[in-house]
N, C-alpha and C positions, 0 to 999 in steps of 0.2 A: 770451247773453242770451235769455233766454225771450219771444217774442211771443203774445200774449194774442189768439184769433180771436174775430172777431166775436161768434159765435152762441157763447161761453164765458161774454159777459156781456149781464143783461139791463139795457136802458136804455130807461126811459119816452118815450114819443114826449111828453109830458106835460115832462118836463125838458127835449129840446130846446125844445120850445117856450119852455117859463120864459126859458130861455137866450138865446134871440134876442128877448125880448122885455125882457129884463135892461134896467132904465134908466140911465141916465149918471150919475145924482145922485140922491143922500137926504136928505130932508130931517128935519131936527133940530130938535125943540123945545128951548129949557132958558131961563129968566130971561126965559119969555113974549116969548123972541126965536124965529124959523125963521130957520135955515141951512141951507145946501147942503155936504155934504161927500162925497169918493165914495164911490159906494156898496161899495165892498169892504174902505173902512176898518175898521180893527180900535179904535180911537178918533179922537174928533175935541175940538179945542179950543173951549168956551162963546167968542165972540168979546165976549160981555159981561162975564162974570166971571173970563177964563180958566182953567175948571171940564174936565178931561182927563174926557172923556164916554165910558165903554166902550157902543159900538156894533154892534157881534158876539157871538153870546150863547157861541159853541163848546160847545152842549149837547152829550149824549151823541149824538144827531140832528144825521145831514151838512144842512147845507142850501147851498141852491145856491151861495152865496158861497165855499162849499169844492170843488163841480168845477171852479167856476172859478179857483180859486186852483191848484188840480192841472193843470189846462192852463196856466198862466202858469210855475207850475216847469217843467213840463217843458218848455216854449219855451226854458228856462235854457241848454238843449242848443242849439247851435251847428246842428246837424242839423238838429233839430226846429225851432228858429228860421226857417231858408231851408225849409224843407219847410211850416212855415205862413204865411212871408211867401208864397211861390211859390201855394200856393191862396188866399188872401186876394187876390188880383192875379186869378187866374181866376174868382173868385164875383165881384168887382169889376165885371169885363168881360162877365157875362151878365147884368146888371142894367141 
């Protein structure tokens, strides 16, 4: 397996920021109702008309809901899993 060094890719100080700034919830107009659904759904259900709402656009354009969905696969790994609970626990503990 190939690992990828740092200075190999460039990443915006400008996305992490996005990224920790990411919110918990989105909200949804439709049938002049607002709903909450999360924000990294790919659709969400009209809770009035039960109308299946695509809420992702998957343009030719990554946007952030896609790095974040690329750290969530790859949490899929067992490894990667305990290697990010283990720093989630130490960024926890400096706060």
């Amino acid at each position: 397996m190939t690992t990828l060094q740092a200075d190999e890719i460039a990443i915006a100080p400008e996305l992490i920021d996005a990224i920790r700034q990411f919110p918990t919830a989105r909200e949804v107009s439709h049938c002049g109702l607002t709903f909450t659904a999360s924000p990294l759904a790919i659709y969400a259900e009209c809770p009035h008309c039960g109308q299946r709402l695509k809420l992702r656009s998957f343009a030719s354009v990554p946007e952030i809901e896609d790095a974040i969905d690329a750290v969530l696969e790859w949490m899929n790994d067992p490894a990667a899993q305990a290697a990010a609970e283990a720093r989630r626990i130490e960024i926890a503990s400096h706060d």
